[in-house]
N, CA, C, O and CB atoms as a CASP TS submission, in Angstrom:
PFRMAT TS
TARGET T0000
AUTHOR 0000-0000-0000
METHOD Language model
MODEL 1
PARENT N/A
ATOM      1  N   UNK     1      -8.780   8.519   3.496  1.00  0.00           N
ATOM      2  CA  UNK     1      -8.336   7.283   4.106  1.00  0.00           C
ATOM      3  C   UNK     1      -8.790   6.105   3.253  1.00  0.00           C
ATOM      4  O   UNK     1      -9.936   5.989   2.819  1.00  0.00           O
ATOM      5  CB  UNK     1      -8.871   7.160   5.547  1.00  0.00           C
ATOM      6  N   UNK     2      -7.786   5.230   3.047  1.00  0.00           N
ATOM      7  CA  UNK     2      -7.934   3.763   2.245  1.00  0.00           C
ATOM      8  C   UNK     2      -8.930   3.140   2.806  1.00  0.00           C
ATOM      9  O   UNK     2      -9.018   3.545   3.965  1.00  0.00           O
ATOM     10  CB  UNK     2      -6.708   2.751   2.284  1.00  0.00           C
ATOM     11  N   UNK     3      -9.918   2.171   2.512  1.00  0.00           N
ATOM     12  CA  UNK     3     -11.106   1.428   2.948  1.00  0.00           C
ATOM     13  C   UNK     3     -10.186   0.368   2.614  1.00  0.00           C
ATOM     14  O   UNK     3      -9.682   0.269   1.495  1.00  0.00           O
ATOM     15  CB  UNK     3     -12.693   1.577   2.245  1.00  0.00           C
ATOM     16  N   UNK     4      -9.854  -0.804   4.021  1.00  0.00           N
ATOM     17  CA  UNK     4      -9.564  -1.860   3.616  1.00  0.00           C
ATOM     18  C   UNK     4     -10.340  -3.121   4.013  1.00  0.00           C
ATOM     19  O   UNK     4     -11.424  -2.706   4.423  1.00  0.00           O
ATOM     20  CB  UNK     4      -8.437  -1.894   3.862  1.00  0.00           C
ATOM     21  N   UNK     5     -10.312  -4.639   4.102  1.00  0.00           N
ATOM     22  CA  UNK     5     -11.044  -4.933   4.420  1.00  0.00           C
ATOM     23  C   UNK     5     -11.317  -5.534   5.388  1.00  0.00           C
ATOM     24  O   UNK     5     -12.223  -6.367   5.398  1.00  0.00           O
ATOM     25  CB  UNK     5     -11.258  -5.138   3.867  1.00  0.00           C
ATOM     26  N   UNK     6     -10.411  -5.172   6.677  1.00  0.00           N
ATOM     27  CA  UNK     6     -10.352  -4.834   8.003  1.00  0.00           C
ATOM     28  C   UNK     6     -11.743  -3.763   8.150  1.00  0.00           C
ATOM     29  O   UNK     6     -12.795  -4.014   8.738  1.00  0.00           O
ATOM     30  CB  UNK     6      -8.767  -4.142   8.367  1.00  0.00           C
ATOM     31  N   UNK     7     -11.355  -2.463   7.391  1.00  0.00           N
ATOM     32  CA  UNK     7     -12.300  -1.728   7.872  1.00  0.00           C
ATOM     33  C   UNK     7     -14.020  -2.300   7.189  1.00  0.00           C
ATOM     34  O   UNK     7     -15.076  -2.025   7.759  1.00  0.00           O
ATOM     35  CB  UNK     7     -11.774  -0.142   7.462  1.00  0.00           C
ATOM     36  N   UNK     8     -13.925  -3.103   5.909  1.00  0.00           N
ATOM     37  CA  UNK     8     -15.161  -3.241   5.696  1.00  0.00           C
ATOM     38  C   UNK     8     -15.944  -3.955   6.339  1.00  0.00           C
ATOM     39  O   UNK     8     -17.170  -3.856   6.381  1.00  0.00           O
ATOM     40  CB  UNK     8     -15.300  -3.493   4.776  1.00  0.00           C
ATOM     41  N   UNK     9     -14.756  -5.281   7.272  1.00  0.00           N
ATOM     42  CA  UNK     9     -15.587  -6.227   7.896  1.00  0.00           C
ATOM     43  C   UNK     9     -16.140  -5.825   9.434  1.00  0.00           C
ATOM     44  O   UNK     9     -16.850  -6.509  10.172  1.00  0.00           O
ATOM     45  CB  UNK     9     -14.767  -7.526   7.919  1.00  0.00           C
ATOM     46  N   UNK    10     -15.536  -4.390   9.686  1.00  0.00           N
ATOM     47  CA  UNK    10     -15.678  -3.987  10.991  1.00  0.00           C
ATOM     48  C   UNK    10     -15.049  -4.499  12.032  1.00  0.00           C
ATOM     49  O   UNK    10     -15.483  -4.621  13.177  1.00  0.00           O
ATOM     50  CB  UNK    10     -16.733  -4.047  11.275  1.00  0.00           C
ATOM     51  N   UNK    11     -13.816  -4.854  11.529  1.00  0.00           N
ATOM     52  CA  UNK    11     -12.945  -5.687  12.841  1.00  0.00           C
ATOM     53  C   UNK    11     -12.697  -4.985  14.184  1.00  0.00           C
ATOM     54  O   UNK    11     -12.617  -3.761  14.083  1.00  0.00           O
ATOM     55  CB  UNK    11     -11.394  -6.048  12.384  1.00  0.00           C
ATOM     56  N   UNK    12     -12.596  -5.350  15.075  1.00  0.00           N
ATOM     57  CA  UNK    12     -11.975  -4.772  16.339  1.00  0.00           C
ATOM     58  C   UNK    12     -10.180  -4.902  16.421  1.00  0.00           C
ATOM     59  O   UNK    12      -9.552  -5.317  15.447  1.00  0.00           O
ATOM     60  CB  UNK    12     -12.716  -5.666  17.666  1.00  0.00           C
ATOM     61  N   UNK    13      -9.722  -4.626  17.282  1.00  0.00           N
ATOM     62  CA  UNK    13      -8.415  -4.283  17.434  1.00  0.00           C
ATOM     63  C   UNK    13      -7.986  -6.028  17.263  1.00  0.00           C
ATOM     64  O   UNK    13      -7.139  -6.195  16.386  1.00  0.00           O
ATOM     65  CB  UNK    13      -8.023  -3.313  19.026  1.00  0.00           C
ATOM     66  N   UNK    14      -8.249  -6.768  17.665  1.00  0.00           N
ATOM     67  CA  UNK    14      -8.470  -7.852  18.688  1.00  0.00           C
ATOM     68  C   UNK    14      -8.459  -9.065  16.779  1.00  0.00           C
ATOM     69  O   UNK    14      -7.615  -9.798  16.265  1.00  0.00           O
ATOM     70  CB  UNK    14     -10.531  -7.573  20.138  1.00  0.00           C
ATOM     71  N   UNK    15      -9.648  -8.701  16.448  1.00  0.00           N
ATOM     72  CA  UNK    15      -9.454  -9.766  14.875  1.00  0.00           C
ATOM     73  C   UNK    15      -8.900  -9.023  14.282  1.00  0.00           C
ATOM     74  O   UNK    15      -8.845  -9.417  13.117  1.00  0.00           O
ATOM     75  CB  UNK    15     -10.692 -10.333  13.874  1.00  0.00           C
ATOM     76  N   UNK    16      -8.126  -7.541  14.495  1.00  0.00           N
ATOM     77  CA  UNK    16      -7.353  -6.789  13.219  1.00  0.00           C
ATOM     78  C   UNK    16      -5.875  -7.630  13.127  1.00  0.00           C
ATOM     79  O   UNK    16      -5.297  -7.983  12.098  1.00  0.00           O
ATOM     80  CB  UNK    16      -7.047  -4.848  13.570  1.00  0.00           C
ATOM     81  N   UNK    17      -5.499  -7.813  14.387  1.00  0.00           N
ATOM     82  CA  UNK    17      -4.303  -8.303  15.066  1.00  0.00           C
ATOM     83  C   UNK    17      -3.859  -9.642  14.318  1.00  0.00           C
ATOM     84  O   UNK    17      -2.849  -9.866  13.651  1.00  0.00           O
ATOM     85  CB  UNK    17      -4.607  -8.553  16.662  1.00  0.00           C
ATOM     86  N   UNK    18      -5.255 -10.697  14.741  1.00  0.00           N
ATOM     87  CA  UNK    18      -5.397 -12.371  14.340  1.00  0.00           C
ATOM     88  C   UNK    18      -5.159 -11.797  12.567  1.00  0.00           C
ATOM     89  O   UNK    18      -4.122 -12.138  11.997  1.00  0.00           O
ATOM     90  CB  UNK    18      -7.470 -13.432  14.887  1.00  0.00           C
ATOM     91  N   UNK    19      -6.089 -11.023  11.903  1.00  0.00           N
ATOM     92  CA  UNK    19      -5.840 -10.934  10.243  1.00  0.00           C
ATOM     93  C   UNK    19      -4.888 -10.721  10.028  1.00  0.00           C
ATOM     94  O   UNK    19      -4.494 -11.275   9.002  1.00  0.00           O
ATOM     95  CB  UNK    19      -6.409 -10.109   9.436  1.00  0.00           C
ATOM     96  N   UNK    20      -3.839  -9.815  10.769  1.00  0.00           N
ATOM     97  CA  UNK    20      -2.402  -9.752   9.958  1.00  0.00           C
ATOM     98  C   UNK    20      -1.315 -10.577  10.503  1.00  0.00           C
ATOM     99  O   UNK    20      -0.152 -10.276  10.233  1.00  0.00           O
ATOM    100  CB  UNK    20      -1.803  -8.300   9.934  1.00  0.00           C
ATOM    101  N   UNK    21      -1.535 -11.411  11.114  1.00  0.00           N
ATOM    102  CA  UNK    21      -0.858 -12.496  11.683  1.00  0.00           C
ATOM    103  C   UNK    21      -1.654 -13.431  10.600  1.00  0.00           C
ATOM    104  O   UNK    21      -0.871 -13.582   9.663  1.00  0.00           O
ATOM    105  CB  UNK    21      -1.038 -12.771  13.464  1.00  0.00           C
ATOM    106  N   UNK    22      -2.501 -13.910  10.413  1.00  0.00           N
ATOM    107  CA  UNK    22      -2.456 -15.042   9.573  1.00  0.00           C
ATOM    108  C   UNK    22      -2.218 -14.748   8.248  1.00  0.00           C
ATOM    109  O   UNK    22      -2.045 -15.666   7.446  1.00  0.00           O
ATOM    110  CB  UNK    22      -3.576 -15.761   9.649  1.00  0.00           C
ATOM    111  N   UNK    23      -2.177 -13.235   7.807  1.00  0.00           N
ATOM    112  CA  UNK    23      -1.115 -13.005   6.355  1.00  0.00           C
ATOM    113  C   UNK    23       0.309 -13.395   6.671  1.00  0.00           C
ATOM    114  O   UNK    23       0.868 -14.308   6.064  1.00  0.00           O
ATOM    115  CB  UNK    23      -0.994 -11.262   5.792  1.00  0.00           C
ATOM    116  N   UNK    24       0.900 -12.683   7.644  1.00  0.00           N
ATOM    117  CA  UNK    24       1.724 -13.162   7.658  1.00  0.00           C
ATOM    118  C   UNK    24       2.170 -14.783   7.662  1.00  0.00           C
ATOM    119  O   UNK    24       3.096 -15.021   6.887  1.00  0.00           O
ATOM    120  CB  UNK    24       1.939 -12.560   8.319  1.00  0.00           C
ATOM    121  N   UNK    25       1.898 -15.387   8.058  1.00  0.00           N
ATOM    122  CA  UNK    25       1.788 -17.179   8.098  1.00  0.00           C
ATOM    123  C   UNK    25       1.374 -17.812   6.829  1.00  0.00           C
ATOM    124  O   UNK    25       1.669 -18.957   6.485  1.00  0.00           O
ATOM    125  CB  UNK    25       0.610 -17.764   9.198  1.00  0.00           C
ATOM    126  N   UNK    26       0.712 -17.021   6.211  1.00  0.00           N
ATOM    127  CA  UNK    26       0.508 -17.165   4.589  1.00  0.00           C
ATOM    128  C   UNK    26       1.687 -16.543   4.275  1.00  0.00           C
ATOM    129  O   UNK    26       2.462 -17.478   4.073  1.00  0.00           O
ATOM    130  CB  UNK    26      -0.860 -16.431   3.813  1.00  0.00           C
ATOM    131  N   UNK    27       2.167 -15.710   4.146  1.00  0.00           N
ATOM    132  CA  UNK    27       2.884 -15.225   2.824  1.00  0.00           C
ATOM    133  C   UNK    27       4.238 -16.501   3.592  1.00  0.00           C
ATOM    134  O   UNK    27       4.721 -17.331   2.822  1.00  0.00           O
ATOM    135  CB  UNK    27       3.325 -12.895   2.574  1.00  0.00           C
ATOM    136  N   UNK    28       4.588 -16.486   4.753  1.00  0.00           N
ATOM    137  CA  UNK    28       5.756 -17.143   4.964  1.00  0.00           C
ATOM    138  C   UNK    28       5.587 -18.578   4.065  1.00  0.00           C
ATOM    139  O   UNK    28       6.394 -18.932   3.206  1.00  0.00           O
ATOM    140  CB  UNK    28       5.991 -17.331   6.611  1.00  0.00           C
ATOM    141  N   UNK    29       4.370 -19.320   4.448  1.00  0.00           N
ATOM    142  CA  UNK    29       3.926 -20.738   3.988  1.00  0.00           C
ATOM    143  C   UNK    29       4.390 -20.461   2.050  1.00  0.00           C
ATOM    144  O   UNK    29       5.463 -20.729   1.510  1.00  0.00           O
ATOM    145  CB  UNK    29       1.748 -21.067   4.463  1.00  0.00           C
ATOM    146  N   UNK    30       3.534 -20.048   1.620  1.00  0.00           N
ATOM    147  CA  UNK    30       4.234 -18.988   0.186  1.00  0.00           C
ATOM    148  C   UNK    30       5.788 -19.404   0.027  1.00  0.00           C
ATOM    149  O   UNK    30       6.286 -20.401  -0.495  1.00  0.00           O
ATOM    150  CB  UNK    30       4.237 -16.927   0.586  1.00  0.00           C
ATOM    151  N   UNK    31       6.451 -18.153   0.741  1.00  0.00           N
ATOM    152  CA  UNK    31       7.288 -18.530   0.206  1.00  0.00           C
ATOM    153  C   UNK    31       8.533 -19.428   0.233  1.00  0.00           C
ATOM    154  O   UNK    31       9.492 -19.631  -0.512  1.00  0.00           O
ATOM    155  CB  UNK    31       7.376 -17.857   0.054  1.00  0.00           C
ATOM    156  N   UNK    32       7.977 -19.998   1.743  1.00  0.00           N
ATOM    157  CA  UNK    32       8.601 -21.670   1.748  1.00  0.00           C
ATOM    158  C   UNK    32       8.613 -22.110   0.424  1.00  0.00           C
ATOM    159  O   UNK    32       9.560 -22.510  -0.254  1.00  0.00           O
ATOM    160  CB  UNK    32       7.656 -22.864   2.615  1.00  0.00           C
ATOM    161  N   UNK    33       7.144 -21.951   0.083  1.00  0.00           N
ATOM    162  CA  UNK    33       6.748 -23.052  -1.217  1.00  0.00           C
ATOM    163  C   UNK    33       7.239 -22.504  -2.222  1.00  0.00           C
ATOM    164  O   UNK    33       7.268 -23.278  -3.179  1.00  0.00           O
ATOM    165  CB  UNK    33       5.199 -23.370  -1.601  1.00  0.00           C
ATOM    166  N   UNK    34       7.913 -20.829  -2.573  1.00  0.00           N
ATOM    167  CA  UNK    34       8.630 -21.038  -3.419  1.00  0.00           C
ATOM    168  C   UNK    34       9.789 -21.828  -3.652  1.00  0.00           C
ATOM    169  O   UNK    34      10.190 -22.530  -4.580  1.00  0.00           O
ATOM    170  CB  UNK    34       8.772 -20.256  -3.584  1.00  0.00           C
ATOM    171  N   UNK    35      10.285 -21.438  -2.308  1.00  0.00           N
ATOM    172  CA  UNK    35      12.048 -21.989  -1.806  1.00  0.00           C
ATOM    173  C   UNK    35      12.664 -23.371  -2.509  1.00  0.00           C
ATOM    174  O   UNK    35      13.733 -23.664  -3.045  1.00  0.00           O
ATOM    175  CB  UNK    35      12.087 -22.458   0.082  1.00  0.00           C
ATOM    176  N   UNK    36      11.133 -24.217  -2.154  1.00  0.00           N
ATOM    177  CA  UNK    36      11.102 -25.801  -2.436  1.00  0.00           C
ATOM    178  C   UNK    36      10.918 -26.028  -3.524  1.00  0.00           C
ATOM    179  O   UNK    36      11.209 -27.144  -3.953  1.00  0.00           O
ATOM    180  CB  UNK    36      10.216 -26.588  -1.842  1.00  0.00           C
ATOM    181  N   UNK    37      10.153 -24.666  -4.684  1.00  0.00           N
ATOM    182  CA  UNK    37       9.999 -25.110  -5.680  1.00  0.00           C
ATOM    183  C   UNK    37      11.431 -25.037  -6.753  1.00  0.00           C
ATOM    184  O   UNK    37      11.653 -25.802  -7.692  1.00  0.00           O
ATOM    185  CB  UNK    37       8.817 -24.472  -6.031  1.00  0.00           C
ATOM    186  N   UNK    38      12.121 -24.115  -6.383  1.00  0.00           N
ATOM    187  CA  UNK    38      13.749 -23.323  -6.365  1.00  0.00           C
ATOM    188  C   UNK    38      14.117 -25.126  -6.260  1.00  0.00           C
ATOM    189  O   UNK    38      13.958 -26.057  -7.050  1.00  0.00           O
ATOM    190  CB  UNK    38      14.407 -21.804  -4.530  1.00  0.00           C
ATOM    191  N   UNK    39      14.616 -25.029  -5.014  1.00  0.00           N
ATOM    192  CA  UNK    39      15.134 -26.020  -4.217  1.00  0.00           C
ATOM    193  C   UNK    39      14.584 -27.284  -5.511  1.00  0.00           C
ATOM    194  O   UNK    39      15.174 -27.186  -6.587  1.00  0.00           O
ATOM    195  CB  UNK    39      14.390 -26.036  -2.365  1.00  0.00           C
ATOM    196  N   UNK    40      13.869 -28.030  -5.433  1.00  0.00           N
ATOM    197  CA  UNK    40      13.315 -28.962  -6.153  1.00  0.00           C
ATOM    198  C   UNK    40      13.939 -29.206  -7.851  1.00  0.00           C
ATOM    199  O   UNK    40      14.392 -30.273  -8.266  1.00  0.00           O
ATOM    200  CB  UNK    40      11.843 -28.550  -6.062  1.00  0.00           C
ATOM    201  N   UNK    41      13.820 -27.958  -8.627  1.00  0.00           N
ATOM    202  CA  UNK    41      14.052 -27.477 -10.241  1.00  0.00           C
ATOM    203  C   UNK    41      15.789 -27.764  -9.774  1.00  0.00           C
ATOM    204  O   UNK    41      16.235 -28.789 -10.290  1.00  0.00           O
ATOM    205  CB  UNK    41      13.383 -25.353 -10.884  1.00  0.00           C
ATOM    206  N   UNK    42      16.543 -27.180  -9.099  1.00  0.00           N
ATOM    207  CA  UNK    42      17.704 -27.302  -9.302  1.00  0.00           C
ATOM    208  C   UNK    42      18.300 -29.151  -8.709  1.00  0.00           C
ATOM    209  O   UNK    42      19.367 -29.553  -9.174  1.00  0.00           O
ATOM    210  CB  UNK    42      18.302 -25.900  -8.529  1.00  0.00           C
ATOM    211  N   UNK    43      17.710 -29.837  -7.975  1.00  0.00           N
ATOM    212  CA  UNK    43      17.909 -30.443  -7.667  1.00  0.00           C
ATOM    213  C   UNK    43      17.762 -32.137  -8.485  1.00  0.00           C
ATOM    214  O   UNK    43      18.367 -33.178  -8.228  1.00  0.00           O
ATOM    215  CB  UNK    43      17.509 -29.940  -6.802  1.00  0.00           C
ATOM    216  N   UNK    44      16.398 -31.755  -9.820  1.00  0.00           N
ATOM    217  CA  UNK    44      16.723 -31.920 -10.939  1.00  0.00           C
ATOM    218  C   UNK    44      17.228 -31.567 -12.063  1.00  0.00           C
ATOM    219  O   UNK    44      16.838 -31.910 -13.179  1.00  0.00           O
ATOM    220  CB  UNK    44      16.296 -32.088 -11.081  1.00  0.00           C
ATOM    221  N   UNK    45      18.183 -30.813 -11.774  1.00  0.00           N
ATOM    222  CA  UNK    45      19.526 -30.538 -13.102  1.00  0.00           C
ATOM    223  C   UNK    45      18.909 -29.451 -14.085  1.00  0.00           C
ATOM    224  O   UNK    45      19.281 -29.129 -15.213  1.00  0.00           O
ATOM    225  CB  UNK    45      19.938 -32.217 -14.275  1.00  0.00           C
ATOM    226  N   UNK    46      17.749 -28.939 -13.238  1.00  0.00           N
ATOM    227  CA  UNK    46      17.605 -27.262 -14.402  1.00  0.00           C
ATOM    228  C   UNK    46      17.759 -26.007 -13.424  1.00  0.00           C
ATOM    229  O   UNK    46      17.866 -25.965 -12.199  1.00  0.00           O
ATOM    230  CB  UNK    46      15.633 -26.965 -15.337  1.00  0.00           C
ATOM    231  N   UNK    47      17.735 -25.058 -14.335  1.00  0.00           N
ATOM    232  CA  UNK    47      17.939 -23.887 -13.286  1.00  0.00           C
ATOM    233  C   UNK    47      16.238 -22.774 -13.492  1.00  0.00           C
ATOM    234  O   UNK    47      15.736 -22.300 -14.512  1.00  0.00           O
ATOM    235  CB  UNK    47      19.796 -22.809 -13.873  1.00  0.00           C
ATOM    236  N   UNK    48      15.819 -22.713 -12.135  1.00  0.00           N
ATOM    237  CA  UNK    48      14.384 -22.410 -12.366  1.00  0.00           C
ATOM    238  C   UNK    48      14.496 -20.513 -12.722  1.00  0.00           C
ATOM    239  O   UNK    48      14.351 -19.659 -11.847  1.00  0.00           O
ATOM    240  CB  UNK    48      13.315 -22.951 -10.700  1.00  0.00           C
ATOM    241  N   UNK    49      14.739 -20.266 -13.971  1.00  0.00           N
ATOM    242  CA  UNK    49      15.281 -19.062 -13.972  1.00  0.00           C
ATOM    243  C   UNK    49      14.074 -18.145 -13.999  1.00  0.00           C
ATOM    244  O   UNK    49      14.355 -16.951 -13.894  1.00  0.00           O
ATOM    245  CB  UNK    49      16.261 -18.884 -15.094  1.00  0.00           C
ATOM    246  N   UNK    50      12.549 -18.506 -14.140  1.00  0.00           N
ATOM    247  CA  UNK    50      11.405 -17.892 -14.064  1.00  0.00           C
ATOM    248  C   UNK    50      11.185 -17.132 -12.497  1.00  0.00           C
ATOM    249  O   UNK    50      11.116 -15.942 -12.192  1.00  0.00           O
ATOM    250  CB  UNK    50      10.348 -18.989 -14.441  1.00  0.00           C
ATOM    251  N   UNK    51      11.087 -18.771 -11.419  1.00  0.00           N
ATOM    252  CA  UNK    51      10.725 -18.510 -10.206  1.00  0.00           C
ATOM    253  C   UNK    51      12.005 -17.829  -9.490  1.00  0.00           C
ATOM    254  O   UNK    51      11.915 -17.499  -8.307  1.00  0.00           O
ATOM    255  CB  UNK    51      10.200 -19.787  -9.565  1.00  0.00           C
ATOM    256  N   UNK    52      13.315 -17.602 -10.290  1.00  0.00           N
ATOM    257  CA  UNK    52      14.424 -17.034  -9.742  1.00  0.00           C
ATOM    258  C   UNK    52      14.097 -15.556  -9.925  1.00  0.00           C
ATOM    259  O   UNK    52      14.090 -14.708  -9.033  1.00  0.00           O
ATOM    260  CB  UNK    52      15.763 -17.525 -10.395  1.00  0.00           C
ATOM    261  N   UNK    53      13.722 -15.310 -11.727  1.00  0.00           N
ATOM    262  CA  UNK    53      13.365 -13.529 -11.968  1.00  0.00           C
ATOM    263  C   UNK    53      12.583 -13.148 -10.941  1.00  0.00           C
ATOM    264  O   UNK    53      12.886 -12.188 -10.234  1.00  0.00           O
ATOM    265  CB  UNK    53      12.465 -13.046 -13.392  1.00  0.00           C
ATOM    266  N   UNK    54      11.169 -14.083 -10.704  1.00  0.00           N
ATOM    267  CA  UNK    54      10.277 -13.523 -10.037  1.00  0.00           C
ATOM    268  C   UNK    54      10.440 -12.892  -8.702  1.00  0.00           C
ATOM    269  O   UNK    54       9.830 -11.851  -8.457  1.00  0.00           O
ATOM    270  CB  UNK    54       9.491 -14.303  -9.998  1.00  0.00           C
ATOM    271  N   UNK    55      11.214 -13.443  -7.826  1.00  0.00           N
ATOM    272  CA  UNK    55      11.135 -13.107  -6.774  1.00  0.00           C
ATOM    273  C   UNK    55      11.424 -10.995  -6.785  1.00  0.00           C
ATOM    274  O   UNK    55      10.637 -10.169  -6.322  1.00  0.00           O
ATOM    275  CB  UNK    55      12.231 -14.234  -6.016  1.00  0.00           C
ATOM    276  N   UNK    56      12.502 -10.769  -7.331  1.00  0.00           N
ATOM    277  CA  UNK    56      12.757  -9.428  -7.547  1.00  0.00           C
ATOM    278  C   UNK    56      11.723  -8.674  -8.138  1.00  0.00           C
ATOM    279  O   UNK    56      11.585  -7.592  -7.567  1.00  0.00           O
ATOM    280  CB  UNK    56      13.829  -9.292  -8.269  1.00  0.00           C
ATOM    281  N   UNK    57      10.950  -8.856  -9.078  1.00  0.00           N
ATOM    282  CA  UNK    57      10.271  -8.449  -9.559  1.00  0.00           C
ATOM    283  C   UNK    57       8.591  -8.455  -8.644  1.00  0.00           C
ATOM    284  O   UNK    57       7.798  -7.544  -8.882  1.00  0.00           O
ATOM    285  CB  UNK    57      10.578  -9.048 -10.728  1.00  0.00           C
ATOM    286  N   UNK    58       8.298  -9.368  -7.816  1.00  0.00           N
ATOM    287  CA  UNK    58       7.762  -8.996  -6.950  1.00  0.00           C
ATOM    288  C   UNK    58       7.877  -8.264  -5.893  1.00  0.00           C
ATOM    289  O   UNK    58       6.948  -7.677  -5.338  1.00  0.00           O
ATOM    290  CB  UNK    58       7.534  -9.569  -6.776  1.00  0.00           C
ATOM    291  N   UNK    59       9.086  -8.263  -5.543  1.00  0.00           N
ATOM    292  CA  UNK    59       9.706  -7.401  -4.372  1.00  0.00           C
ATOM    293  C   UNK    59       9.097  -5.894  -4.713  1.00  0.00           C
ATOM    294  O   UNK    59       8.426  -5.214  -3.936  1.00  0.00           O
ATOM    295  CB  UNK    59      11.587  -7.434  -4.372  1.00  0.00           C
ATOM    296  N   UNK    60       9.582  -5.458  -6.361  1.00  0.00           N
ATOM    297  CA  UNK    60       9.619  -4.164  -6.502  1.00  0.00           C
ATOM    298  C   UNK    60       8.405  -3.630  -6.531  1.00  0.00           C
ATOM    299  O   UNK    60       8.173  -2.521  -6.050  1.00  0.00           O
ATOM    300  CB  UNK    60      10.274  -3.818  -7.494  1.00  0.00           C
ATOM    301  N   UNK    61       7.149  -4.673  -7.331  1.00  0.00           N
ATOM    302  CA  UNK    61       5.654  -4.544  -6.984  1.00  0.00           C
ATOM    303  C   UNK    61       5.300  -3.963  -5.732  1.00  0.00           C
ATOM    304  O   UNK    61       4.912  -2.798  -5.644  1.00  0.00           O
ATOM    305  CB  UNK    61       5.021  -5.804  -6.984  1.00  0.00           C
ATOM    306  N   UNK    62       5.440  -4.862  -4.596  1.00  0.00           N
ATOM    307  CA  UNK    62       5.215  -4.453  -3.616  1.00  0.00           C
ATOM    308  C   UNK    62       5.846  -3.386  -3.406  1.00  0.00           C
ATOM    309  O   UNK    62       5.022  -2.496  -3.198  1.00  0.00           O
ATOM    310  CB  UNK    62       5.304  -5.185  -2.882  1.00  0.00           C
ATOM    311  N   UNK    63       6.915  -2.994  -3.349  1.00  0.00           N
ATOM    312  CA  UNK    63       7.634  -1.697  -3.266  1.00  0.00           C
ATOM    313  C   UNK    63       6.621  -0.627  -3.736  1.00  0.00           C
ATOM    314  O   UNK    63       5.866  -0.037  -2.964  1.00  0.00           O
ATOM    315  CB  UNK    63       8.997  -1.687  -4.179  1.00  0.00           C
ATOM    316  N   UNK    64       6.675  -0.419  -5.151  1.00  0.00           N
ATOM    317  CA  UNK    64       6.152   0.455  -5.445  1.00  0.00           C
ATOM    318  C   UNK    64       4.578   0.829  -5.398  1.00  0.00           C
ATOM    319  O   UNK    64       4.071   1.821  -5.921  1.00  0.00           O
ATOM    320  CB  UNK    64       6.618   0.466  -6.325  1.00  0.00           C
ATOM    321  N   UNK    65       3.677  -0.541  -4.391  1.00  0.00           N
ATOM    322  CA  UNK    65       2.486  -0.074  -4.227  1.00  0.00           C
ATOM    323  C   UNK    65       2.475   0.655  -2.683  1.00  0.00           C
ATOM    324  O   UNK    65       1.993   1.759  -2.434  1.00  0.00           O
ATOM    325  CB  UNK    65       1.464  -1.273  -4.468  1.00  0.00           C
ATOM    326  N   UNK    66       3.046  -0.137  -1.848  1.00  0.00           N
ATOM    327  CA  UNK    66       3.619   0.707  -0.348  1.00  0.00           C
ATOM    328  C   UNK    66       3.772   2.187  -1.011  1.00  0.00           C
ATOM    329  O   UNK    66       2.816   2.961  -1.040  1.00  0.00           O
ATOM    330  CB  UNK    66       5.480   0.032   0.444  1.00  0.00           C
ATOM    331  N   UNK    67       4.891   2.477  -1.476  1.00  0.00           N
ATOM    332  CA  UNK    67       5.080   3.609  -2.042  1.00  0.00           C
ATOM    333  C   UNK    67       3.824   4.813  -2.416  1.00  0.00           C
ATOM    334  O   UNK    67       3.659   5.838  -1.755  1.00  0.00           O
ATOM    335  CB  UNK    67       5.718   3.145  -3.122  1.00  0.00           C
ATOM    336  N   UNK    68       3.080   4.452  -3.520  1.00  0.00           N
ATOM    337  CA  UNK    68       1.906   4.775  -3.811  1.00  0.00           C
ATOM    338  C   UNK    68       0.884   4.284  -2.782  1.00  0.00           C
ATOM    339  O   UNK    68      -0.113   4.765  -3.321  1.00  0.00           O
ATOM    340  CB  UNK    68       1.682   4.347  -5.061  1.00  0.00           C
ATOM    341  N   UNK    69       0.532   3.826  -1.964  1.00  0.00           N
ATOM    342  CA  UNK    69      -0.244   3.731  -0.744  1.00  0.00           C
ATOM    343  C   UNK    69       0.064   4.753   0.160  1.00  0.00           C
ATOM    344  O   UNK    69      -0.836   5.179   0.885  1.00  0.00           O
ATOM    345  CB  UNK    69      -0.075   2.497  -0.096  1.00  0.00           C
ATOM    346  N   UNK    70       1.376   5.288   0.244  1.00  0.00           N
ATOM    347  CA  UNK    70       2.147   6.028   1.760  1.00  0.00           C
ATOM    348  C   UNK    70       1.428   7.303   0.799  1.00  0.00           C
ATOM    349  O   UNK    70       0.485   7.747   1.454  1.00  0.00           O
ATOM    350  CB  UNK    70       4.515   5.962   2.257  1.00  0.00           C
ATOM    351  N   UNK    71       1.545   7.964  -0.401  1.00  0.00           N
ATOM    352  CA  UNK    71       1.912   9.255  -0.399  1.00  0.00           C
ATOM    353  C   UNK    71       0.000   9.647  -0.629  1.00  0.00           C
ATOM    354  O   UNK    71      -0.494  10.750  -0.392  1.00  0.00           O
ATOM    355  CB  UNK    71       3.327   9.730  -1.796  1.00  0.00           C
ATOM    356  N   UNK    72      -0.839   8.314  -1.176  1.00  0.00           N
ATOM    357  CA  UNK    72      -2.390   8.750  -0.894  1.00  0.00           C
ATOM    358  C   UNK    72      -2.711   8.958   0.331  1.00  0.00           C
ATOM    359  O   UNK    72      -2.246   8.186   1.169  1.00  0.00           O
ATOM    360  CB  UNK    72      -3.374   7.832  -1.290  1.00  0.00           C
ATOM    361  N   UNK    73      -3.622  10.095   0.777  1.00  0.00           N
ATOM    362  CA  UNK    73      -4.154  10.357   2.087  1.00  0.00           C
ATOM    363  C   UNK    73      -5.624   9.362   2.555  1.00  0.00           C
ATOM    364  O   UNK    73      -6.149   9.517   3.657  1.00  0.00           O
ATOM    365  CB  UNK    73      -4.491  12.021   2.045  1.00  0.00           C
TER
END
């Protein structure tokens, strides 16, 4: 079993809940702030083709660590 750091801090059900709710509210805040940064670059007449690659290329990161997380016991 993965040691995460839920389990290192000894959370209960109760702050396990509050920790992945305030990731979530982070990653959303994130990627608002990509959106705007998108939003912003095109809105001065360039095309943000970095923060455009990135998004896919993070996607697949995450993909493939889920992936490799599911098949370790």
């Amino acid at each position: 079993m993965m040691t995460g750091e839920m389990d290192i801090l000894r959370m209960d059900e109760r702050q396990r809940l509050a920790w992945l709710r305030a990731n979530r509210v982070t990653l959303m805040l994130v990627g608002l702030t990509w959106i705007g940064m998108i939003v912003w670059e095109i809105f001065h007449g360039r095309f943000p083709k970095f923060l455009v690659t990135m998004v896919p290329v993070f996607a697949l990161v995450r993909f493939l660590v889920f992936r490799y997380n599911q098949r370790t016991p």
